[in-house]
N, C-alpha and C positions, 0 to 999 in steps of 0.2 A: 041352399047348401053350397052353391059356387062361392057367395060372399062371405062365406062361413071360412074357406078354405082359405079364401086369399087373406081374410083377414089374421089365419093362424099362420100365417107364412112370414106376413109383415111383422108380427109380434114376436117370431122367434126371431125374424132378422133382426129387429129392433135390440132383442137381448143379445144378439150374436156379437153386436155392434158396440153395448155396453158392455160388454166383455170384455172385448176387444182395448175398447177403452181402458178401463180399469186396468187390466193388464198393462197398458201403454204407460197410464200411469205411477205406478207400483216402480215399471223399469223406469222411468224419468226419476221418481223418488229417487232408486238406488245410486244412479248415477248422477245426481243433485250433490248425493251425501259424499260417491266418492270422488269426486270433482271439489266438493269442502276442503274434504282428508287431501287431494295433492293440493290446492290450494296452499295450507296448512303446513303442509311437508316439504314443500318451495319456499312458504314464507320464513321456516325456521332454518335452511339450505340457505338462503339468503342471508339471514341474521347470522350463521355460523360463518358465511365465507368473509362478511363483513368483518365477524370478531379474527378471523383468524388474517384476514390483511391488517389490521391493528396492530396486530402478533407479529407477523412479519414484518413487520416497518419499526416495532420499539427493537425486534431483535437485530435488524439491520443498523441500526442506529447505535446499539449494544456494541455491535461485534466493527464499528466503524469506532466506536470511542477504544474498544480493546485491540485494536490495533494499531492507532495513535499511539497509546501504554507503551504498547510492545514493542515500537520503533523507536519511541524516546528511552527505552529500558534499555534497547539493543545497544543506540547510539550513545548513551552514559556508560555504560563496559567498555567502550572502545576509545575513550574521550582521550587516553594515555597511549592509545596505538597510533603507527605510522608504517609506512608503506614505503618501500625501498624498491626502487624498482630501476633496474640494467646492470648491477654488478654482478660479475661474474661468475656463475656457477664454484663454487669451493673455494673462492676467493675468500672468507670469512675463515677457513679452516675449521676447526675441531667447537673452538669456545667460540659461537657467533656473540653473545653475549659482551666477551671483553673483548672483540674486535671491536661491536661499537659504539664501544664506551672508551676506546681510543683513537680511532680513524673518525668520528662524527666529527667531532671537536676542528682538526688539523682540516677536514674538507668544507666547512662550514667556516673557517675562517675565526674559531670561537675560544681565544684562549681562555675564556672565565670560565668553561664546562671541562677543560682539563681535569682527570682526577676529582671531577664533581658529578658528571654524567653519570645516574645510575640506570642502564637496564633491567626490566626484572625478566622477562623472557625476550627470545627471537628463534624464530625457525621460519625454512623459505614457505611456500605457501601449496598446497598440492592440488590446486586446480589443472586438469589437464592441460600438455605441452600442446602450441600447435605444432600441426605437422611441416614438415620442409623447413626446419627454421632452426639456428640455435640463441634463438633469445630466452634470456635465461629467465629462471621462474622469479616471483617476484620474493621479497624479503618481509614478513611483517615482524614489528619489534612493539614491546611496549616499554613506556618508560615512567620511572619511578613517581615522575611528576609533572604534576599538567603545565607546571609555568616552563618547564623545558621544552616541551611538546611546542607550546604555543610559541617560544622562543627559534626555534630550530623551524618550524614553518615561515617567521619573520625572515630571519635570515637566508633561508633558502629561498623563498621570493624575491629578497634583496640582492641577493649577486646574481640571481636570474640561469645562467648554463652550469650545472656542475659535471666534473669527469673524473673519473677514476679511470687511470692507465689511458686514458685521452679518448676514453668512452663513454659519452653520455650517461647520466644516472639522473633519476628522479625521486624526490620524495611528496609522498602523498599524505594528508590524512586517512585514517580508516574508518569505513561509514557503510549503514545498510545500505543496499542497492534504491531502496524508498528512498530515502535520505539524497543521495547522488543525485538522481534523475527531478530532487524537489530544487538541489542547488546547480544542476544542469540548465534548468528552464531560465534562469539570472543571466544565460551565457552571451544572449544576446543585447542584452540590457547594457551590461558590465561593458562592452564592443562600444556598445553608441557612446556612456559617460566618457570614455576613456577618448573617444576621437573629438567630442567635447570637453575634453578636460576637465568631469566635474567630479570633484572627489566622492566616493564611493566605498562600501565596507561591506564584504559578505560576513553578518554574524551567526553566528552558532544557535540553530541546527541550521535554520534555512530562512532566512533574514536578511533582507539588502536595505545599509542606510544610504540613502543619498545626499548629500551637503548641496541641498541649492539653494541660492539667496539668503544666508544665514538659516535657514530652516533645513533640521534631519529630518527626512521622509523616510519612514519604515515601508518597506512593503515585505510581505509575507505568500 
């Protein structure tokens, strides 16, 4: 009877154990499958972050070409503008327009734009004054036509100081601030040709030819 008992004891523990098992396995199953499923749910998390850096990089690309456009677009509007810059608050009077389409001429030294100069607008520019100062705000004008523009930049390069009332004035082209800071970076460049005397040309938009040794080198 004793081995009777011990042997019901070992067989139910033996079942307790398959049990056991089974159960163990059933949970390994479950979490087989859902160990699958994140697998699965990572692989596609993956493929989606991949597609969507794709995404970002053609739209970066997108909005680097549409802003290119949009700076070439800016700087073709402005191709007839110029920039006046140190005459004197009200000095222009009422009609800035046929001020100067009569004083450009006489300070430029230009009798052929006499009664040819056309401006189509001018008003000073409303960027905030600085403080403590009375430098006077700047002047933008446009004009009728670009071979004046480029003509009136020649020549005011070419006599180098101008003065109204025996106070410095400057004229500028007008250009996106893009634009400036692309023909800023030349500034050093232009320094060195110029202490080497090698002739040089800043072209439109932002372009520098250099003339060395018979050969034009563009750089961009």
């Amino acid at each position: 009877r004793h081995f009777d008992m011990v042997k019901l004891m070992v067989t139910e523990g033996i079942s307790e154990i398959k049990s056991s098992i089974a159960a163990m396995d059933k949970k390994l199953e479950t979490y087989a499958k859902r160990l699958d499923e994140v697998e699965h749910r990572v692989g596609n998390m993956e493929d989606s972050v991949l597609s969507l850096e794709t995404t970002v990089q053609q739209l970066q690309e997108v909005v680097i070409k549409l802003q290119g456009k949009t700076d070439d677009l800016e700087n073709r509007s402005r191709r007839c503008n110029l920039h006046l810059v140190g005459l004197p608050e009200g000095e222009e009077g009422k009609d800035t327009v046929s001020f100067l389409e009569s004083w450009l001429p006489s300070l430029l030294n230009l009798p052929e734009l006499i009664n040819n100069l056309e401006v189509e607008w001018a008003h000073r520019t409303f960027s905030p004054r600085e403080r403590n100062t009375d430098k006077p705000s700047k002047l933008l004008f446009k004009l009728l036509r670009y071979r004046d523009k480029e003509f009136i930049l020649r020549q005011a390069h070419k006599l180098g100081a101008l003065t109204y009332n025996n106070k410095p004035v400057y004229i500028f082209p007008d250009m996106s601030v893009e634009l400036f800071q692309k023909r800023k970076s030349f500034l050093g460049i232009k320094r060195l040709c110029k202490d080497l005397d090698i002739p040089f040309a800043l072209l439109f938009p932002a372009r520098l030819q250099i003339d060395f040794k018979g050969q034009h080198l563009i750089f961009t």
